[in-house]
C-alpha positions as CSV (number, residue, x, y, z in Angstrom):
1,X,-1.4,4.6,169.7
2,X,0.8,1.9,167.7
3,X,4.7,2.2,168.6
4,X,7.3,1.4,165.6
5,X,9.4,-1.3,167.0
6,X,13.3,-0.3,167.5
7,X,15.4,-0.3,164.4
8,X,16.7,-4.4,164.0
9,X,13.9,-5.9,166.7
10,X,11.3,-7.0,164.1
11,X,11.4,-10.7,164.2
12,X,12.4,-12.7,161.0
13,X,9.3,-14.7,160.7
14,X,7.5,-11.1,159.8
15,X,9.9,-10.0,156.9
16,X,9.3,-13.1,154.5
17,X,11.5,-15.6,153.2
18,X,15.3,-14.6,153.0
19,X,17.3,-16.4,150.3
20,X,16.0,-18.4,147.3
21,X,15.5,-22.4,147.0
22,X,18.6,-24.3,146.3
23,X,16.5,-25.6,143.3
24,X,15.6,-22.3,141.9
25,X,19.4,-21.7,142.4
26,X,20.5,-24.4,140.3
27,X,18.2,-23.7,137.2
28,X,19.7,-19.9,137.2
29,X,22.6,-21.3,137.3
30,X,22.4,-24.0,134.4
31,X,20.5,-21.4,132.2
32,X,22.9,-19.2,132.0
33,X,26.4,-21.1,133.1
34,X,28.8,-20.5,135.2
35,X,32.9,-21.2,135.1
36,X,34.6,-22.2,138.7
37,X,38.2,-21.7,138.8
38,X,40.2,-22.4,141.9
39,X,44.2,-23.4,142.8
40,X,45.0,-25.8,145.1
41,X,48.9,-25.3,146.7
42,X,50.2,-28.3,148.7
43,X,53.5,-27.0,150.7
44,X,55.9,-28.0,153.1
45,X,58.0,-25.5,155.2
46,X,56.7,-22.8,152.7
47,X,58.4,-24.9,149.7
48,X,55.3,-25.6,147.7
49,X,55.3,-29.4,146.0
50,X,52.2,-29.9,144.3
51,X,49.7,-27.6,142.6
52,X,46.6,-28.5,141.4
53,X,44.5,-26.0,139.2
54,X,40.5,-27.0,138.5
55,X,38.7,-24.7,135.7
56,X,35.6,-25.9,135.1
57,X,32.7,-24.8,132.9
58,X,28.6,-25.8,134.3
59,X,25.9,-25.1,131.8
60,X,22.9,-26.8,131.0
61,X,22.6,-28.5,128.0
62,X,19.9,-28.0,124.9
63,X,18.6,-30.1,122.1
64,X,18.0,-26.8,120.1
65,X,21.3,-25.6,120.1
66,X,23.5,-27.3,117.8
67,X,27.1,-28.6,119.1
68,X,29.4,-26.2,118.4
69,X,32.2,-29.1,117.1
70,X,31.1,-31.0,113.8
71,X,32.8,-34.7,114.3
72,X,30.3,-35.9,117.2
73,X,32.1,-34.1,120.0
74,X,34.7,-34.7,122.9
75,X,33.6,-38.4,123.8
């Protein structure tokens, strides 16, 4: 007679890799792009000085896909 082991005791080795390769990550995340945004608030005494903001746009780039400005771009 086999006994099913208690709800939450199976040990992690038996269920298989949990998460996905920070490589694998990456290349999702080139392909399709992604935008990070954040706010950075530098205060003293609750009387805020200095505020940073960071928007930022990650994307991989692709020799097929023409450049979307016509006079050789940003640089």
């Amino acid at each position: 007679m086999t006994t099913t082991p208690a709800w939450g005791t199976v040990p992690a080795e038996s269920l298989g890799p949990v998460g996905v390769p920070l490589v694998d990550l990456l290349d999702r995340v080139l392909a399709a792009g992604v935008v990070v945004s954040g706010d950075l608030v530098i205060a003293i005494a609750e009387v805020p000085l200095i505020r940073l903001s960071l928007h930022a746009l990650l994307s991989s780039v692709n020799e097929r896909v023409p450049a979307p400005w016509t006079d050789g771009g940003p640089l």
